[in-house]
C-alpha positions as CSV (number, residue, x, y, z in Angstrom):
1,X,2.6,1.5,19.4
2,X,6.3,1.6,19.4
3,X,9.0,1.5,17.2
4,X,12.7,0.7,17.6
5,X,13.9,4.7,15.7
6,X,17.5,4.8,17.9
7,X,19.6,3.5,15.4
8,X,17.4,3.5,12.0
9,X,19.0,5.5,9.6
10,X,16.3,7.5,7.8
11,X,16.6,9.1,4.4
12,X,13.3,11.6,3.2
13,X,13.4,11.0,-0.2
14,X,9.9,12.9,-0.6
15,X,12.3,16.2,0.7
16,X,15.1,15.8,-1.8
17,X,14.3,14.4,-5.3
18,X,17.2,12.4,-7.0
19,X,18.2,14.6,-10.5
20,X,17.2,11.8,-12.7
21,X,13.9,12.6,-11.2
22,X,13.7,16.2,-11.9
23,X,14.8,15.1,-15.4
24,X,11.7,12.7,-16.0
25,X,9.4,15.1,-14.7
26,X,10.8,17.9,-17.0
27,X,10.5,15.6,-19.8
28,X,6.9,14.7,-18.9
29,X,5.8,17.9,-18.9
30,X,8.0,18.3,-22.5
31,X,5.8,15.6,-23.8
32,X,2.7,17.1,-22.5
33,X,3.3,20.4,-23.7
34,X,3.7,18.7,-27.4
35,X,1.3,16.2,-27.2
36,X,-2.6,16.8,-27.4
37,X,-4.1,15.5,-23.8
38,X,-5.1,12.6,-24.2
39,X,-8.7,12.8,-23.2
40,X,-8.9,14.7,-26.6
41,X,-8.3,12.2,-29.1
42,X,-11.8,10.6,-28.9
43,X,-14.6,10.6,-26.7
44,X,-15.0,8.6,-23.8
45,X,-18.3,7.8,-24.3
46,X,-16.7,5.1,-27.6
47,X,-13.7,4.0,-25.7
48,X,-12.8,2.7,-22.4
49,X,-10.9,5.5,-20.3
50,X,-6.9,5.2,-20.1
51,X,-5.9,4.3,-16.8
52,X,-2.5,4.0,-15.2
53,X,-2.2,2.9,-11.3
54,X,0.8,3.4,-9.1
55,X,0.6,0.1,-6.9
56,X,-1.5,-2.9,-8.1
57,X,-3.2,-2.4,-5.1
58,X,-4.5,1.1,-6.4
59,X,-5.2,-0.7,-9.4
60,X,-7.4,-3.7,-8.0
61,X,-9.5,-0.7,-6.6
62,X,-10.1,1.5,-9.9
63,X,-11.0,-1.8,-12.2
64,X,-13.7,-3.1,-9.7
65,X,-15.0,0.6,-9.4
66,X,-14.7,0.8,-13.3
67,X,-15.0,-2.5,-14.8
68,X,-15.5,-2.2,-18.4
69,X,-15.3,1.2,-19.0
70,X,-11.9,1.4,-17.8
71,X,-8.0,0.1,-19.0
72,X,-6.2,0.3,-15.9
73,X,-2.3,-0.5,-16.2
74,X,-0.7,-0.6,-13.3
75,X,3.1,0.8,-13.2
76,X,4.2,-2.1,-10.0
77,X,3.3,-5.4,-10.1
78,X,3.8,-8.2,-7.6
79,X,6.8,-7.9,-5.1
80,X,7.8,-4.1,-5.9
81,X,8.5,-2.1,-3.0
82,X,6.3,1.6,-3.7
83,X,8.9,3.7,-1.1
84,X,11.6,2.5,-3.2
85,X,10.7,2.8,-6.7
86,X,11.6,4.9,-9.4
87,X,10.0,5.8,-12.6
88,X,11.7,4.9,-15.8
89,X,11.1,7.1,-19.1
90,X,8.7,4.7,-19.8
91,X,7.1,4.8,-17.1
92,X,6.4,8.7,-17.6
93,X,5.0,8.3,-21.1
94,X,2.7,5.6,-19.8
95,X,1.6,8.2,-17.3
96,X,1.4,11.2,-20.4
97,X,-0.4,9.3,-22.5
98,X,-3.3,8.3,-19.7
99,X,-6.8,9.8,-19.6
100,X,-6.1,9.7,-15.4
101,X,-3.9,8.7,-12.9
102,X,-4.6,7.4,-9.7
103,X,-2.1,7.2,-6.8
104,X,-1.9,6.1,-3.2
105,X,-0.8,9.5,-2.0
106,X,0.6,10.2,1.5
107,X,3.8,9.8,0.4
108,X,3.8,5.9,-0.3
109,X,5.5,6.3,-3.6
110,X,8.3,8.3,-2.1
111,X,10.2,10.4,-4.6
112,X,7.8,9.4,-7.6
113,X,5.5,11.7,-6.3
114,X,7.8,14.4,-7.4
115,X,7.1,13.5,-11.1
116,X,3.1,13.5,-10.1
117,X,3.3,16.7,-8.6
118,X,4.5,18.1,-11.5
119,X,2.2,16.5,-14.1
120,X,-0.7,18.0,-12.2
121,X,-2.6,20.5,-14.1
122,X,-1.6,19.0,-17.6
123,X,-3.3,15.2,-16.5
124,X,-5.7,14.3,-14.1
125,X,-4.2,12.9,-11.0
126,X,-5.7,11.9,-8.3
127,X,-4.7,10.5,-4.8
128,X,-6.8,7.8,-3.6
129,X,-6.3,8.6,0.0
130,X,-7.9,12.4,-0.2
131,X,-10.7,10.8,0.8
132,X,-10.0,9.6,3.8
133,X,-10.3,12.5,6.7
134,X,-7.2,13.7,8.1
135,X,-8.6,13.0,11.5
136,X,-8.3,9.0,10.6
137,X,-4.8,8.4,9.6
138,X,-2.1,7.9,11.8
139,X,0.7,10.1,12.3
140,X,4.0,9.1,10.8
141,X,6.6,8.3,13.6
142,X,9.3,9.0,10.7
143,X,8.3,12.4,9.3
144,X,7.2,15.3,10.3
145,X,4.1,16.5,9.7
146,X,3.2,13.2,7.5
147,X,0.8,10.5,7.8
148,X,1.0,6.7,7.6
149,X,0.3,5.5,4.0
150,X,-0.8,2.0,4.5
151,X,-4.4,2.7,4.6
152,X,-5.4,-0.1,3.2
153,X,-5.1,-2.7,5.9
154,X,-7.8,-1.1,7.8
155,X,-11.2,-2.0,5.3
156,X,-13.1,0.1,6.3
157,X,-10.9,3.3,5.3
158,X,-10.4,1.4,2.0
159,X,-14.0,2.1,1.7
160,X,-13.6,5.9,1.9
161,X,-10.8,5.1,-0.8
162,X,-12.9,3.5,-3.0
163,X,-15.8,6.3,-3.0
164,X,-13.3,8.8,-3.7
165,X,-12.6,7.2,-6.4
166,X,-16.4,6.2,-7.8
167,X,-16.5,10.9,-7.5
168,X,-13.5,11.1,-9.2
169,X,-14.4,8.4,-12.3
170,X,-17.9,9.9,-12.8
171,X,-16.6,13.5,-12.6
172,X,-14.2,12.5,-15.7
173,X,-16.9,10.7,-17.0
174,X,-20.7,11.3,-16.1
175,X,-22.3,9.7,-18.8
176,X,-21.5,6.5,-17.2
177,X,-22.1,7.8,-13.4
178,X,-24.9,4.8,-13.2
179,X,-22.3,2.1,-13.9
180,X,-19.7,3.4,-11.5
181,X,-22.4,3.8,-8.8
182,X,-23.4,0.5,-9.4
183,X,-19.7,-0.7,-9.5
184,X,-19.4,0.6,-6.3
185,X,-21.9,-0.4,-4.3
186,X,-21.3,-3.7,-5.0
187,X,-17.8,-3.6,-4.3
188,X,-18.5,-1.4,-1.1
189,X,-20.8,-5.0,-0.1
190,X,-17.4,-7.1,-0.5
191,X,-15.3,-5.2,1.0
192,X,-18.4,-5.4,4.3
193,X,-17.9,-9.3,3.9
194,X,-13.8,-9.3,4.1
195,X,-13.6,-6.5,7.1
196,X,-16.2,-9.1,8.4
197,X,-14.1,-11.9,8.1
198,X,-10.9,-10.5,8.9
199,X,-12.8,-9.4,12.5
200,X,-14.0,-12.7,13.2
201,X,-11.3,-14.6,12.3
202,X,-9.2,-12.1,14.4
203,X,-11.3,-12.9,17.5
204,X,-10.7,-16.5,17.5
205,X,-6.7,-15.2,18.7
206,X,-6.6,-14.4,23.0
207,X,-6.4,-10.4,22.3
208,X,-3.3,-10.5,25.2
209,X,-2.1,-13.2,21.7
210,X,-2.4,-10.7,19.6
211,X,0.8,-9.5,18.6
212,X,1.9,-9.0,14.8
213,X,5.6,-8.7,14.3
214,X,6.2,-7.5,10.9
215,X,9.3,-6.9,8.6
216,X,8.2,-3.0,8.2
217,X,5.6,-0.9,10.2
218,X,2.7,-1.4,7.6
219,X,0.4,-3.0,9.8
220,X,-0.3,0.1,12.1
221,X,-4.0,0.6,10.6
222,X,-4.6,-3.4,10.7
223,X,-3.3,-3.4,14.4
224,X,-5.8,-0.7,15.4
225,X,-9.0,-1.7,13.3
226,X,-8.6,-5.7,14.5
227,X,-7.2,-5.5,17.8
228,X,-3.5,-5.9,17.5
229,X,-0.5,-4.7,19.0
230,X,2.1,-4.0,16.3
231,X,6.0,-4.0,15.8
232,X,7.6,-3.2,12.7
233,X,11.6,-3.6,12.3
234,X,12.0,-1.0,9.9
235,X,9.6,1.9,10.1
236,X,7.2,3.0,8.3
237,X,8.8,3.7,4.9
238,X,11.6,0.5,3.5
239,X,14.0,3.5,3.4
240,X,14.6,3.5,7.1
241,X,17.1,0.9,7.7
242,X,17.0,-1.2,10.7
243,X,20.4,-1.3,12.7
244,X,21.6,-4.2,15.1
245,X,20.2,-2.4,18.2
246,X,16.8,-2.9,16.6
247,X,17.3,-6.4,15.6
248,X,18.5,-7.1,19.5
249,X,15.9,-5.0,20.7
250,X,13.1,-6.8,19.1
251,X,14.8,-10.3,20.0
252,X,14.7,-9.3,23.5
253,X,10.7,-8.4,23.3
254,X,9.6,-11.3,21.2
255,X,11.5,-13.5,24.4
256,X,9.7,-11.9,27.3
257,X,6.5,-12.0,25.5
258,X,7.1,-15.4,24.2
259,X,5.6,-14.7,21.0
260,X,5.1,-17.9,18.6
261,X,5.7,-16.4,14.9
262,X,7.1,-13.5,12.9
263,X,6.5,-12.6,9.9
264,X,8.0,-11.9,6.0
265,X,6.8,-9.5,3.8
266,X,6.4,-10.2,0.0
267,X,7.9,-6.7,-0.9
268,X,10.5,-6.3,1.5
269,X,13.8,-8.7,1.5
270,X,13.5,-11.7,4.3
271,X,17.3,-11.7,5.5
272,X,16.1,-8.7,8.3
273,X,13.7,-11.3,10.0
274,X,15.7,-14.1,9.7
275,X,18.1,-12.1,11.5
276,X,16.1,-11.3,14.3
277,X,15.0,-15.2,14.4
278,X,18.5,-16.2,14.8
279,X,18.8,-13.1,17.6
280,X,16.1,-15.0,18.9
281,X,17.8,-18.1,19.0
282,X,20.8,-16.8,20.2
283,X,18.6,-16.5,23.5
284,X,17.5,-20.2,23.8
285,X,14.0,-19.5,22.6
286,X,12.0,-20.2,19.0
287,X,10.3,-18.4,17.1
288,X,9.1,-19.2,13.8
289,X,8.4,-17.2,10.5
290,X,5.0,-17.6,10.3
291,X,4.4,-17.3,6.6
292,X,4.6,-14.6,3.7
293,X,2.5,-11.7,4.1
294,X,1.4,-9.0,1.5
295,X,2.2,-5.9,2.6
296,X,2.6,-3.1,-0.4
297,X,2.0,-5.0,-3.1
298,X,-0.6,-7.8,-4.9
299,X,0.2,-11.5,-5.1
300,X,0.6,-12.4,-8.8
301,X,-2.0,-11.9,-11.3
302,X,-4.7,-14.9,-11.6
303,X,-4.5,-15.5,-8.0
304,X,-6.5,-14.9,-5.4
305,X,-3.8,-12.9,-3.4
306,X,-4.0,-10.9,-6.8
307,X,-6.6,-9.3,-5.8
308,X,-7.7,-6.8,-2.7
309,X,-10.1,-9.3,-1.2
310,X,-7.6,-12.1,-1.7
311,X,-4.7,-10.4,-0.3
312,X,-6.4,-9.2,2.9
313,X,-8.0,-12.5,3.8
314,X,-4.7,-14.3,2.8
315,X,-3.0,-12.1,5.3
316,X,-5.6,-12.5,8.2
317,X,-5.5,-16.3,7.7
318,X,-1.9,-16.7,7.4
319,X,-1.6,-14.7,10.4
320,X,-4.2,-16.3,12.6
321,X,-2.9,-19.9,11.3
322,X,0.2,-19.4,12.7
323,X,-0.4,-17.9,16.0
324,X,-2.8,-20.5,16.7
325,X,0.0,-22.7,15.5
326,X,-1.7,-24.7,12.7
């Protein structure tokens, strides 16, 4: 897979915390330090355990593996870009006054994870991702020594995910092991039935066809579970800013291949693919923006891209729709 890197101009936020951050994470550990843990207020066995997500997408996970015996608030909802968020003071008392946390890990949450890393020890925290073998993520064109984050486009890792965290649940709370094995292994049967889908409805696209132009590089783990070749403008974190070689550059490939749509990104602002559409253009060929696609974060709340399952079979058929051109 490549990516257009020459004129991206790439910022590690992961390597050097803002102040502000360092501040929250100092006053998290403050309110820690004069605060009983939370767990320690009642027990969990008359209560339903105090939750709090990063992404939605983490969250979707933890209430179908917990159902009723978990609260799970999630700190970004629809549309918020994880690479680029901060955490507000709320946000950190939200997290102090949880009986767990659960995160994507692998550096999706960029900077926040400094104010995780820190809480560690005082709160359970736990990275969804952990467990996932190292051997099965890709390698981050970007960073050093760092691992593509977007595991979840790929079904069959979000499996592992979703194990990981059925351990993690019952080892905070073994009286109610039963439910969360039950929990999962009837989640573990959907999420069979979508990677299912997504494969089938993947194979009714030529594979020479299948080429996924995206806003951001998210799509590696899709591209390589379903049988696409994928090109990102930006890489793999919205912090890397696409240049006007890129733009160009990816005009010029989406010609020669004569490739019939691009896509948007819910999270990510459109005006970087409309710009390479009207590069496009510019070249006496169309190309058409094929639709909205989730990439790191849920549709709204009460729909069905709100969910997981929604979001990854809205993405295959919105994809599929419009290189079939429906």
């Amino acid at each position: 897979m490549h990516t257009f890197a020459s004129s991206r101009r790439c910022v590690n936020r992961s390597k050097a915390p803002s102040k502000a951050l360092v501040l929250l994470a100092m006053l998290a550990l403050a309110l820690v330090a004069c605060t009983s843990p939370a767990t320690d207020d009642n027990n969990l066995s008359n209560r339903p355990i105090r939750v709090v997500t990063t992404t939605g997408i983490v969250g979707d996970l933890v209430r179908n593996i917990g159902g009723e015996q978990v609260s799970v608030v999630s700190l970004m909802g629809p549309g918020i870009d994880p690479h680029l968020y901060k955490a507000s003071a709320g946000d950190v008392i939200r997290l102090q006054e949880a009986d767990i946390i659960f995160y994507n890990g692998l550096h999706l949450e960029a900077a926040m994870g400094e104010v995780l890393e820190r809480m560690q020890g005082q709160i359970r925290t736990v990275a969804v991702t952990a467990g996932i073998p190292r051997e099965a993520l890709l390698p981050s064109d970007e960073y050093e020594n760092q691992y593509d984050p977007h595991v979840w486009f790929d079904v069959t890792l979000w499996k592992q995910a979703a194990t990981y965290v059925r351990d993690a649940l019952i080892d905070l709370d073994p009286s109610s092991a039963p439910v969360y094995r039950a929990n999962a292994d009837a989640y573990l049967r959907q999420l069979d039935e979508v990677h299912a889908y997504v494969l089938e409805q993947s194979a009714t696209i030529p594979a020479e066809q299948r080429v996924l132009i995206t806003a951001h590089d998210a799509f590696r783990y899709f591209g390589r579970a379903y049988g696409f070749e994928v090109r990102g403008l930006q890489g793999i974190s919205t912090a890397t800013e696409a240049g006007a070689a890129d733009v160009q550059n990816l005009a010029e490939f989406i010609v020669a291949r004569r490739i019939p749509a691009i896509f948007v990104e819910t999270s990510v602002p459109p005006r970087a693919i409309e710009a390479v559409q009207a590069a496009v253009r510019a070249r006496g060929f169309e190309v058409t923006i094929g639709g909205e696609l989730f990439s790191d974060s849920l549709g709204s709340p009460d729909t069905p891209e709100g969910t997981y399952i929604g979001m990854v079979r809205h993405n295959v058929d919105t994809i599929v729709s419009a290189m079939r051109g429906r």
